[in-house]
N, C-alpha and C positions, 0 to 999 in steps of 0.2 A: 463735350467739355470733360475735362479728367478731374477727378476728386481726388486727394488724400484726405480724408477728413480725420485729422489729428485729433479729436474730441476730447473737452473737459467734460465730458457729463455728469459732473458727478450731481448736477440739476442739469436740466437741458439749457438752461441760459447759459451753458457754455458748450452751445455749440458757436461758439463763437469762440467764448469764453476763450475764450477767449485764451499763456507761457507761463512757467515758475517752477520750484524745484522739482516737481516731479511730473512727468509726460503718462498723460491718457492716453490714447489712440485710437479709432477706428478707423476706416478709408470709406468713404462711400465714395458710390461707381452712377452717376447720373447717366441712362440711356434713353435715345430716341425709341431704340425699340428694347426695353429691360430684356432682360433674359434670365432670371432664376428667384429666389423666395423674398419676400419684402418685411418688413419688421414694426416700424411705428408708424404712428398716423399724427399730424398736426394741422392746426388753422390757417389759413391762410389770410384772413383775414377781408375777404373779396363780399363787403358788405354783409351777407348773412354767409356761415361759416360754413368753410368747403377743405377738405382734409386732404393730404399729401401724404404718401406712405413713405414712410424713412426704413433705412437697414431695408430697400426690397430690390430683388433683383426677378426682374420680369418681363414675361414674352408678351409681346405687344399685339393688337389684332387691328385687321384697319375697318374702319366702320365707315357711314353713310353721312355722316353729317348734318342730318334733318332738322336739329335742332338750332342749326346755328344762325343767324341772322345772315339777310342773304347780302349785305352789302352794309358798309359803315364809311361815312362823310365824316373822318377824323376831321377834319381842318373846322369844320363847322362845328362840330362835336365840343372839339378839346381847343380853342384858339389861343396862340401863342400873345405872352403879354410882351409891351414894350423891352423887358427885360428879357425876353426869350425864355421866359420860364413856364411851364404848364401847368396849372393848379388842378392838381389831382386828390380828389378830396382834400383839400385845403396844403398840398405837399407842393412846393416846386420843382419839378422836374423837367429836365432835360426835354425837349419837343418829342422827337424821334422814340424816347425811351416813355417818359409820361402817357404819351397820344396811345401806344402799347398799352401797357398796363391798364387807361383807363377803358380803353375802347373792344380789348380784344381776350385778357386775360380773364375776363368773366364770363364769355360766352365758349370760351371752349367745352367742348363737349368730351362726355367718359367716354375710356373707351374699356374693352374688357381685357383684363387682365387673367394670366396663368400664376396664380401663386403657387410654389412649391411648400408644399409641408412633408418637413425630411423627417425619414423615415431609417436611418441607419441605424444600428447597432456600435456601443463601444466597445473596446475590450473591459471584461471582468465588469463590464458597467462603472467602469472606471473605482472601483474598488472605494466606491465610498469617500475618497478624497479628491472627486474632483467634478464637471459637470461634461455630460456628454454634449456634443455638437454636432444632432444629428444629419445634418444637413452632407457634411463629410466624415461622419464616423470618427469623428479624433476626443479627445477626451482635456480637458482643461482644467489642468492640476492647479486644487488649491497649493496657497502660499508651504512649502517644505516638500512638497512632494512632486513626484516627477515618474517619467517612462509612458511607453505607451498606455497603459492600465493605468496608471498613476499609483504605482504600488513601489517606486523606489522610493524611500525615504533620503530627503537631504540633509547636509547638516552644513549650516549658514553660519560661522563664527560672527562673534560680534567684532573682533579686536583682529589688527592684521596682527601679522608675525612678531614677536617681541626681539629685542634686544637689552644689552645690560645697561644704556642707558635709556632706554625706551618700554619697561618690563611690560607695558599695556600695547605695546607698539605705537605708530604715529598715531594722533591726533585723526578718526571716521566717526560720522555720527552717533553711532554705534555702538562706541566703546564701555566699555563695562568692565566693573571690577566687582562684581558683584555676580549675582547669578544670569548666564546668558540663556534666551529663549531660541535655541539654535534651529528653528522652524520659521524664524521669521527675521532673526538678529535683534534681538531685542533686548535690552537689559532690565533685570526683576529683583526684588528683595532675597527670597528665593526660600525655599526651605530651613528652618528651624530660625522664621524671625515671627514675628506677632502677625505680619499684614505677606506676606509672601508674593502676592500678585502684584503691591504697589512699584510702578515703574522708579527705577533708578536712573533716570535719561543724563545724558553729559555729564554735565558738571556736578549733579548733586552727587556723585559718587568720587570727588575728588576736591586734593585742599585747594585753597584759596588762600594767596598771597596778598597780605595786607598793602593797598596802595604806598605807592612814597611819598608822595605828595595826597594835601586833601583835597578832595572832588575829583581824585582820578577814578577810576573802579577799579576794582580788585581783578587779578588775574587768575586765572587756571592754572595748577601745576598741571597737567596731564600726564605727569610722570611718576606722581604719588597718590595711592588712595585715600579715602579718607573713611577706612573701615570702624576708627574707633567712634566715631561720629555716628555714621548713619545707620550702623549696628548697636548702639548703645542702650539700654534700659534704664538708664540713668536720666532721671526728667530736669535735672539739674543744665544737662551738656546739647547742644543741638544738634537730638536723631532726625531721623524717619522711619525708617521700619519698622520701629517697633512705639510709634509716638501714637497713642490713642484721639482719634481725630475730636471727640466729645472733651475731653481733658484739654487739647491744645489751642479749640475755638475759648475754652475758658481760661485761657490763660495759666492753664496748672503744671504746662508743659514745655521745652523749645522744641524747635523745630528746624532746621536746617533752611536757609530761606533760599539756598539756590536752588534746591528742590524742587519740582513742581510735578502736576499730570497732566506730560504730552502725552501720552499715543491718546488713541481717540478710544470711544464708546466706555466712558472714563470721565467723572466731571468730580468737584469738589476741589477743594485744596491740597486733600492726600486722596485722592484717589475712591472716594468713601462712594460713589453714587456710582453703579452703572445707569450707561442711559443707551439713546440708539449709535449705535454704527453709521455711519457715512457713505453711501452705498450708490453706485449707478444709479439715478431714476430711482433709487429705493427700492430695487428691484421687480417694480412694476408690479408690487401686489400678488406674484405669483416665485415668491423664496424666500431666504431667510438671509440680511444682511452678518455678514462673519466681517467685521472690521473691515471693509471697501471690498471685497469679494463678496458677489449674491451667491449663497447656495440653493439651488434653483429647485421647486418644487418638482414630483416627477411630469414628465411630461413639456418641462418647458426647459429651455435652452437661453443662450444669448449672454454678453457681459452684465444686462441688466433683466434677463430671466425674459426677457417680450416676446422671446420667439416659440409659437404652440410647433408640439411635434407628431407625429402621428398618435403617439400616446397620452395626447391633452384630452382632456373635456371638449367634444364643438359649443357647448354651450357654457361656456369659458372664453372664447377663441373671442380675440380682442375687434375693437369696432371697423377696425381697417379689413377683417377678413368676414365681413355681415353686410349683406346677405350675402353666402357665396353658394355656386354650387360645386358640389366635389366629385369627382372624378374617381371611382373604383374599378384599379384592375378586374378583370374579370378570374385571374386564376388567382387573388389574392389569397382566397382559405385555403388552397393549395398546397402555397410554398411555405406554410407556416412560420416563415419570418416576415418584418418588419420591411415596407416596400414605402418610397417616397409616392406622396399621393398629389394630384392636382389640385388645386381651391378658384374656380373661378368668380372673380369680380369685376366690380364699375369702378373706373379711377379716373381723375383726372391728371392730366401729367403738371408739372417733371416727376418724372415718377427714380426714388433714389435709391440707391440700393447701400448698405451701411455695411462694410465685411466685419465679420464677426472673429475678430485678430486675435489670436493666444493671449492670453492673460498677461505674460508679461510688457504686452503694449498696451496694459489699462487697469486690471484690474490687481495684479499682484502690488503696481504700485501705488495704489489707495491702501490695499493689506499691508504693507511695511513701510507707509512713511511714518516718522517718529516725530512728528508734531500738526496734533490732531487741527490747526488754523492753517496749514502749508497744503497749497493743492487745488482747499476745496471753498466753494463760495459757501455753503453751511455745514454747523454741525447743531449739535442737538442739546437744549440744554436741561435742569433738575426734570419738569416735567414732560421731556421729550419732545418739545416744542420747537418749531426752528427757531436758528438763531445764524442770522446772517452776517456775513466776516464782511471784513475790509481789502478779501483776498481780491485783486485784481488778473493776477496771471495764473492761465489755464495750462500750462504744461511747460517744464522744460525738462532738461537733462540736468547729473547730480555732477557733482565737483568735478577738477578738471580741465581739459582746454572744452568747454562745453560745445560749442561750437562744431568741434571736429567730433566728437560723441554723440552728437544729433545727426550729424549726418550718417553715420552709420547705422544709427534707429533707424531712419526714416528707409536707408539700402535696405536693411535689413525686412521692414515691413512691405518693402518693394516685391522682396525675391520671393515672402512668402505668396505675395497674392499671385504672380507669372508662376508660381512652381502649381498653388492649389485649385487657383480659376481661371477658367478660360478668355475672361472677359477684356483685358490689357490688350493682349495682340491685336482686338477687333479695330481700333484706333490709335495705335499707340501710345495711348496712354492720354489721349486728349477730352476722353467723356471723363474724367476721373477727376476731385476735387484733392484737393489735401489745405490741412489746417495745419499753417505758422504761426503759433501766438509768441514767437519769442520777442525779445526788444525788434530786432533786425529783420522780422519776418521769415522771407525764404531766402535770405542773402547765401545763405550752406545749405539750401538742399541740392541733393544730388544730383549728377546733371542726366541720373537714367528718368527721372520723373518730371523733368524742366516741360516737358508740354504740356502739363497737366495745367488743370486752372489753381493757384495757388490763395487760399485765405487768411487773409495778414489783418494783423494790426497796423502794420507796417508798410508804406507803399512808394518806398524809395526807389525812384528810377535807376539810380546811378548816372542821371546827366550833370548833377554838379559834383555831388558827393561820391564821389564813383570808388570809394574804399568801405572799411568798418569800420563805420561811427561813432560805435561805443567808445568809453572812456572806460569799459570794465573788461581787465583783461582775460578772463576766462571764455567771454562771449565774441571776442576778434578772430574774425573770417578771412585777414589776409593773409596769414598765413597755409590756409588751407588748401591743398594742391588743385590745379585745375583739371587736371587726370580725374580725379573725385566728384569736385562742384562743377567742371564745366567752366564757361565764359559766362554766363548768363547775370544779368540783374538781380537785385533786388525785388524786383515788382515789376510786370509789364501789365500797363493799365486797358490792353487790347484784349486781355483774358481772365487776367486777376482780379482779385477785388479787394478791399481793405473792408474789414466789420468793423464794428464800434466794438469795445470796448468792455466790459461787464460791469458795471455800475451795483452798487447794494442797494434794493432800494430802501427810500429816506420816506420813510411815515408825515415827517414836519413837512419837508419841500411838498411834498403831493400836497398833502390836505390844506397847507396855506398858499399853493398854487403859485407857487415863488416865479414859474414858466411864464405866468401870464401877468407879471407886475410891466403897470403900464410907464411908458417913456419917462413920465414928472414925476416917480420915484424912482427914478436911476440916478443917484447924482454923482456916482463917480463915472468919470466918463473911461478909463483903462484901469484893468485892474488885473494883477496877476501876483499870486502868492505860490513861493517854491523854492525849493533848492536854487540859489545864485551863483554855487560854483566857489571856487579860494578865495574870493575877498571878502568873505563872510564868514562869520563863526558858525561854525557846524556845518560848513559849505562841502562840499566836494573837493577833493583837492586838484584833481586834474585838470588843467587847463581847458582839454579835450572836451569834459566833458559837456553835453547839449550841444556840440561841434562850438562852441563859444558865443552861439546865437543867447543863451538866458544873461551870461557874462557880457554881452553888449548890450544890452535891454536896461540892464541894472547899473551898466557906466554909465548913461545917459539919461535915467528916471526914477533912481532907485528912491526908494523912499522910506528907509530905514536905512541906518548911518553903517557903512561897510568898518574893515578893524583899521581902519585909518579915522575912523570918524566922518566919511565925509559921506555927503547926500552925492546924486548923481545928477550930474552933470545940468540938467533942464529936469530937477523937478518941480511939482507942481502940487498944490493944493488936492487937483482931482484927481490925479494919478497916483496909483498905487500899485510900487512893484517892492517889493519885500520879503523875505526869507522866513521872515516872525508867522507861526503858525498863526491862522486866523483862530477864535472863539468860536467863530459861527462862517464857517466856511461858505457855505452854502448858501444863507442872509448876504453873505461880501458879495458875491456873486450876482445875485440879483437883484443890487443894491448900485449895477456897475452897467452902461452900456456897450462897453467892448470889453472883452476881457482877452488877454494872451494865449494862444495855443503855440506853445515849441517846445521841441522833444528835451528827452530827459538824454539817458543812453540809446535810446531809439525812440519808439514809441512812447508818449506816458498817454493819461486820461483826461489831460484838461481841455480836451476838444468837446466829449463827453458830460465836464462838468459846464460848460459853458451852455451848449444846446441844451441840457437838462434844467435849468436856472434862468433859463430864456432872454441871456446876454450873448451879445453878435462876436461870436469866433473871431479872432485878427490872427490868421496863420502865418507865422514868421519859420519856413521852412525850404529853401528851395527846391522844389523837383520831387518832391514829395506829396504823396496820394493823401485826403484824409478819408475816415471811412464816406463809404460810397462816393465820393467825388467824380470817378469814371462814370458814373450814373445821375445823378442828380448836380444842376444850375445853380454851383456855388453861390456864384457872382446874384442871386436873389437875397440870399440870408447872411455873407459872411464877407471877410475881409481881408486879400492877400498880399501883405509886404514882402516886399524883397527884402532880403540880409543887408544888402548895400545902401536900402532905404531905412535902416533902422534910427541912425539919426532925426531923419523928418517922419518918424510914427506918427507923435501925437500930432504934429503941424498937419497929415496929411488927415488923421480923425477930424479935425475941428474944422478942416475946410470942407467935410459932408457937411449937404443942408440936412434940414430936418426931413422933409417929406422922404430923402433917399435911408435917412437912418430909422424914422417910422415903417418904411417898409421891410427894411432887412428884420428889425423887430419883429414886424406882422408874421413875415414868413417863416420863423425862429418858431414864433408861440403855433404857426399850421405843422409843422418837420419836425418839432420836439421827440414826439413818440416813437420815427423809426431809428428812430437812438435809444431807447429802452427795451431790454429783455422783458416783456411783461407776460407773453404765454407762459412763456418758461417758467417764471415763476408761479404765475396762478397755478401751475400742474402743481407746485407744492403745495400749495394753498387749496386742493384739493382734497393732498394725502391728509393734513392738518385736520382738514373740515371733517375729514371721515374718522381721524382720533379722537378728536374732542367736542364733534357736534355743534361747531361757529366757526365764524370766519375769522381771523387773525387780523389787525387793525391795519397789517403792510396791507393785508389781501384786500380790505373792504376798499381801501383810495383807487387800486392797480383797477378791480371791477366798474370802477364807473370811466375807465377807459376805454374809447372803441375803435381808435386809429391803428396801422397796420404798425405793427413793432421791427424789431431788428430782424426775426424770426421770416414775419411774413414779406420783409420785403427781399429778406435774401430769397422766398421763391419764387416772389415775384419778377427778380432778374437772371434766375435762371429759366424759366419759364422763357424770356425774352432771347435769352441766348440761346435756348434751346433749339429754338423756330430760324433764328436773325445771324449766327455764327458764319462766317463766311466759309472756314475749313469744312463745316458738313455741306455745303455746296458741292464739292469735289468729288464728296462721295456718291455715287449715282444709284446707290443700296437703298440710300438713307432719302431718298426723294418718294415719299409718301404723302399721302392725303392724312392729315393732321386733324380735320377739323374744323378749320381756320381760315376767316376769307381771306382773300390775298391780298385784300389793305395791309394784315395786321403781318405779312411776311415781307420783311423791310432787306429789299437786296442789297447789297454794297457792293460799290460796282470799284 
């Protein structure tokens, strides 16, 4: 299978995590037989916990298989229910795929693994600004510096070129009229004002025109500063730079109220608190976070510092490389440098390997995004405690036709891997993952990476929808050449796969178990709250947008009066489809026995909030994947309309009896959790426990959960692909003893 794994890490709940203004990235390279060093370790969740090495690339050895059961009676084991679904610890799944996982993914046995631990040299040791990669000798210059040592200095303006009617130039995040931090493009108060460091971001460095009307908002001049304001000492006029933050909480002061503190590791009003930085994995305990770049202790490497080098501590060297044994040249005191050494261990596969991509596909862009909630699912707040966003999208590209700029990200992270590692050619590209969290998934990735296995949000076939869906136009694909993207789909559900979503989690929903509210308190029977598109106030204005699917839903059931005043067409007392934010979103939800899932501009998250609330999904999407659908027995827990049946929705809800709506229920409240990120986040709730000696209140609800999450069951189906893929058929390399009785190797013929 081929990986690009695009990664949000900035917590591992997004490895999934899931598009938005600014792109993470790493690629991991999933092999049958690894070939080179390995990186992290996670649960799998396979009843008592069994660990999977992430970021590894590694030589595989073939062993005896003694441990493994000599024969398994799936059929009698795992029996298929009336509905064709498998109850796999309480989960329904697909037969063929379920019977797998339950019967065969627990008995495989380790096999012994070559881990590399690199041993190269950088130049200059990368001169202090930047962290070595020993693995290949390259050096990974923090944010402003650059060359091979990392000893060029850059200089990053904030403001493009000016003009006489433009003296700041156009309108970039960036822009400043104040003092610029040209190491990173950042705008500061700057020398000879009271607070110097306090950020000056957009707007607060510029006037504001008074509305024309009332209730409209004020606009930005971008063409004039507003020096005498935010420079001022005068408590009378509304500064910032020089506003004493103790004085303006008591009111003895103004304050400029466009002002705030974006960048990150920065909290208060005026910028008055440092706290933590926002950092990969928080740099796995072994570096020091610098604003979204770890500076890595010596000895370890990686974008989130995980990777020991030959110059680590072994008694340091993390759980995935214990017990190992290590492997010493023999003429090593010899050659008085630094030699890559071997580490052997026990693993169980899929064993992943994660490339370790230049900074500027991860880490430079956590270092210079200019608003510390963009990005990332937490930040930190007074006493350095997490504090979890409402961020939903794990990476995208910045202004733009985005679209066509992601696609040469992704070329461009292409070329580096065929230029630095061997491992592409072996397959052309087809053990390789890559991660599209954008609206549209992989709709513009390139067409040199199309065989790879793609990870979306998004799992648009293009059998109905066979264009760009979006109604936003910087994110439209049809314009972009097929010379570039290829012919290729959206989604091909034969290889890809769609993840869930990153959800934050909610302290209330867990601890008053909203998942498991029984049928006789559900009493709205459809319920969907959201954007409705132009016939609504505050709508969207594109016709386009949701392809018009939320805009038919709502001519027919809306239940809040559009700017005509009028209700929709058949509503109804128990139906609620509405644009009006809810109070208690979450309560509506699982207060409702079906609830709406249809996209927004591609993807949104109310698939997510539906399983999470433990109301039965009604997918109103055609040709479209939701997550895991290629893998797991919708048709047990959920409910799919055609576009063209939108008129008989509710008629076709109310003709389910009860026992077929009890069950979809049942199997909602057993499925709930592989739609939750909850390793991922317990890792935080680790770091937490180790700062302040308790568990955190999100962390105490997520611990009394035991089911496989979004994490474990994505490797639980690579696991199954790994073994069940028809293309490694062909290969006659790749025909090894695995382990594994031959129930659990399902041919397709």
């Amino acid at each position: 299978m081929a990986f690009f794994l695009q990664k949000w890490k900035c917590s591992w709940s997004l490895l999934a995590t899931v598009a938005s203004v600014v792109a993470l990235i790493s690629v991991a390279h999933l092999f049958l037989f690894p070939l080179a060093p390995s990186l992290e370790y996670f649960s799998t969740g396979q009843g008592q916990k069994t660990y999977t090495p992430i970021n590894a690339s590694i030589r595989g050895v073939d062993h005896d298989g003694k441990n493994l059961q000599p024969s398994l009676d799936l059929d009698h084991r795992f029996p298929a229910d009336s509905h064709k679904s498998v109850v796999y610890r309480g989960a329904p799944w697909k037969a063929e795929i379920g019977r797998w996982f339950s019967g065969c993914d627990s008995i495989a046995a380790e096999v012994s693994i070559i881990e590399k631990i690199g041993g190269k040299d950088c130049k200059n040791d990368c001169s202090g600004q930047g962290i070595c990669n020993h693995e290949l000798g390259q050096c990974r210059c923090f944010h402003g510096f650059s060359g091979e040592g990392c000893s060029e200095r850059l200089h990053l303006d904030c403001n493009y070129p000016s003009s006489p009617e433009q003296p700041y130039g156009p309108w970039v995040v960036s822009i400043c009229p104040a003092s610029c931090d040209t190491s990173r493009a950042m705008c500061f108060c700057g020398e000879g004002t009271k607070y110097p460091h306090r950020p000056v971001a957009e707007a607060c460095g510029f006037q504001m025109n008074l509305p024309k009307r009332p209730g409209d908002p004020k606009l930005i001049d971008w063409t004039k500063a507003d020096l005498d304001n935010i420079f001022t000492t005068n408590g009378s006029k509304p500064g910032w730079c020089n506003v004493d933050p103790t004085e303006a909480y008591a009111l003895k002061m103004q304050y400029k109220e466009e002002c705030d503190c974006k960048y990150d590791c920065l909290l208060g009003r005026f910028c008055e608190i440092p706290v933590l930085c926002t950092c990969v994995n928080q740099c796995s305990g072994h570096g020091h976070c610098r604003g979204g770049f770890c500076q890595c202790h010596r000895g370890w490497y990686g974008t989130d510092c995980s990777i020991p080098s030959v110059l680590s501590s072994v008694r340091e060297w993390p759980r995935w490389l214990r017990p190992a044994h290590v492997e010493l040249p023999d003429d090593m005191h010899l050659s008085g440098s630094l030699v890559n050494l071997d580490a052997v261990v026990k693993k169980k596969r899929p064993l992943i390997y994660v490339y370790d991509l230049p900074p500027e596909f991860n880490s430079l862009l956590l270092e210079g995004r200019h608003f510390k909630f963009e990005c990332v699912n937490r930040i930190y707040d007074d006493r350095n405690a997490t504090y979890w966003t409402e961020q939903l999208y794990g990476a995208q590209a910045h202004g733009g036709l985005r679209s066509s700029l992601t696609l040469e990200f992704y070329k461009t992270a292409y070329d580096h891997i065929v230029e630095q590692y061997p491992f592409w050619n072996r397959s052309s590209g087809r053990d390789h993952i890559w991660f599209f969290s954008w609206d549209e998934g992989a709709c513009y990735a390139p067409k040199e990476i199309w065989d790879s296995m793609m990870l979306v949000h998004w799992g648009n076939t293009n059998s109905k929808h066979n264009h760009s869906t979006t109604a936003y136009w910087a994110d439209n694909w049809d314009s972009v050449s097929s010379d570039r993207r290829g012919n290729h789909p959206c989604f091909d559900p034969s290889k890809d796969l769609v993840l869930p979503a990153w959800k934050r989690p909610d302290v209330v929903s867990l601890s008053s178990k909203l998942w498991s509210r029984p049928r006789e308190q559900r009493k709205t029977l459809f319920y969907f709250n959201g954007n409705l598109g132009p016939a609504y106030e505050g709508g969207r204005p594109e016709t386009t947008y949701s392809m018009g699917i939320r805009q038919k839903v709502a001519e027919e059931f809306g239940s809040s009066p559009n700017k005509e005043g009028k209700l929709g067409k058949q509503h109804a007392e128990d139906v609620i489809v509405t644009p009006l934010r809810s109070e208690n979103y979450h309560e509506s939800l699982a207060s409702s026995v079906f609830c709406g899932v249809m996209p927004g501009d591609g993807w949104s998250g109310r698939f997510e909030d539906s399983i999470l609330q433990g109301c039965i999904p009604v997918l109103i999407q055609d040709g479209i994947f939701l997550p895991f659908e290629n893998m797991l027995n919708y048709e047990s827990f959920a409910v799919r309309i055609r576009e063209d049946e939108i008129p008989n929705l509710i008629k076709i809800l109310r003709g389910m009896n009860e026992t077929e709506i009890e069950f979809k229920l049942e199997n909602v409240r057993k499925i709930w959790q592989r739609f939750l990120y909850r390793d991922s986040i317990l890792l935080e709730a680790e770091r937490q426990k180790t700062a302040f000696g308790h568990v955190e209140d999100w962390a105490v609800q997520l611990l009394q959960l035991s089911e496989d999450d979004v994490f474990a069951t994505l490797i639980q189906v690579l696991h199954y692909k790994l073994h069940n893929d028809p293309w490694r058929q062909q290969l006659a390399h790749l025909k090894k003893d695995f382990g594994l009785a031959q129930e659990c190797l399902i041919r397709t013929k």
